[in-house]
C-alpha positions, 0 to 999 in steps of 0.5 A, a space after each residue: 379233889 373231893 373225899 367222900 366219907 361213909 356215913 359212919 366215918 362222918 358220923 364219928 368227924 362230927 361227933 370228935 368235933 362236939 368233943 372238940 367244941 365242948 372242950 374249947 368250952 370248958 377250957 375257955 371256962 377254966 381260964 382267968 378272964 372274964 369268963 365270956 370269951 373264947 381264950 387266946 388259944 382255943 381260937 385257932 382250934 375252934 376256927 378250924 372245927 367250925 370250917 371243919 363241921 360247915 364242910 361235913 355238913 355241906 358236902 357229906 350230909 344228905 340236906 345238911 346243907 342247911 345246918 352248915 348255914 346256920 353253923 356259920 352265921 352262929 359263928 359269925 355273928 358270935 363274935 364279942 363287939 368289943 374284942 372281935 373274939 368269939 364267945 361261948 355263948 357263940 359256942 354253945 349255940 353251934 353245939 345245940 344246932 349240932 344236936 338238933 341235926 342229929 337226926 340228919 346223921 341217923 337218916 345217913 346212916 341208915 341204909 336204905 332198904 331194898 325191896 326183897 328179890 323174887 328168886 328165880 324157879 329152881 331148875 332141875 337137871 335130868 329127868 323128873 
């Protein structure tokens, strides 16, 4: 069963999950290593995050269908030849796309705006 979001809850999901891939940054950075790759364990959480963001904007983003794409084949393709494991460089270009479609968010999240509605003539009761 699908789950629909309001645009404010959706905007508040995509927004945790730009935090969550910042920090996965920042950790990765902080960690002994060569200082490329994701560490061993912000791999399991950036995965989910990333499955996470390509599921929002496919299903709860009007035309986010696009972002989600470029979304997975930043994330497939940034992957370190040698260790399979995803880099950060990987991880910064997610988060630039998402910034990119940041605009998508704003437009969902704007109601539309309904024409004003003639109201009907008054009505008198009793004589005039």
């Amino acid at each position: 069963m699908r789950i629909s979001y309001t645009p404010g809850q959706v905007a508040m999901l995509i927004g945790r999950a730009e935090r969550q891939l910042e920090q996965i940054v920042a950790d990765s950075v902080r960690e002994a290593g060569n200082g490329r790759n994701i560490g061993r364990g912000a791999q399991h959480v950036l995965h989910e995050t990333v499955v996470t963001l390509i599921r929002l904007y496919r299903e709860q983003v009007p035309g986010g269908a696009p972002v989600a794409t470029r979304i997975a084949r930043a994330y497939a393709k940034g992957a370190d030849a040698q260790t399979g494991v995803p880099t950060l460089a990987c991880v910064r270009t997610m988060l630039s796309i998402m910034r990119d479609a940041g605009a998508l968010l704003a437009e969902a999240s704007q109601p539309a705006l309904e024409p004003p509605q003639q109201r009907p003539a008054a009505a008198r009761l009793g004589p005039a």
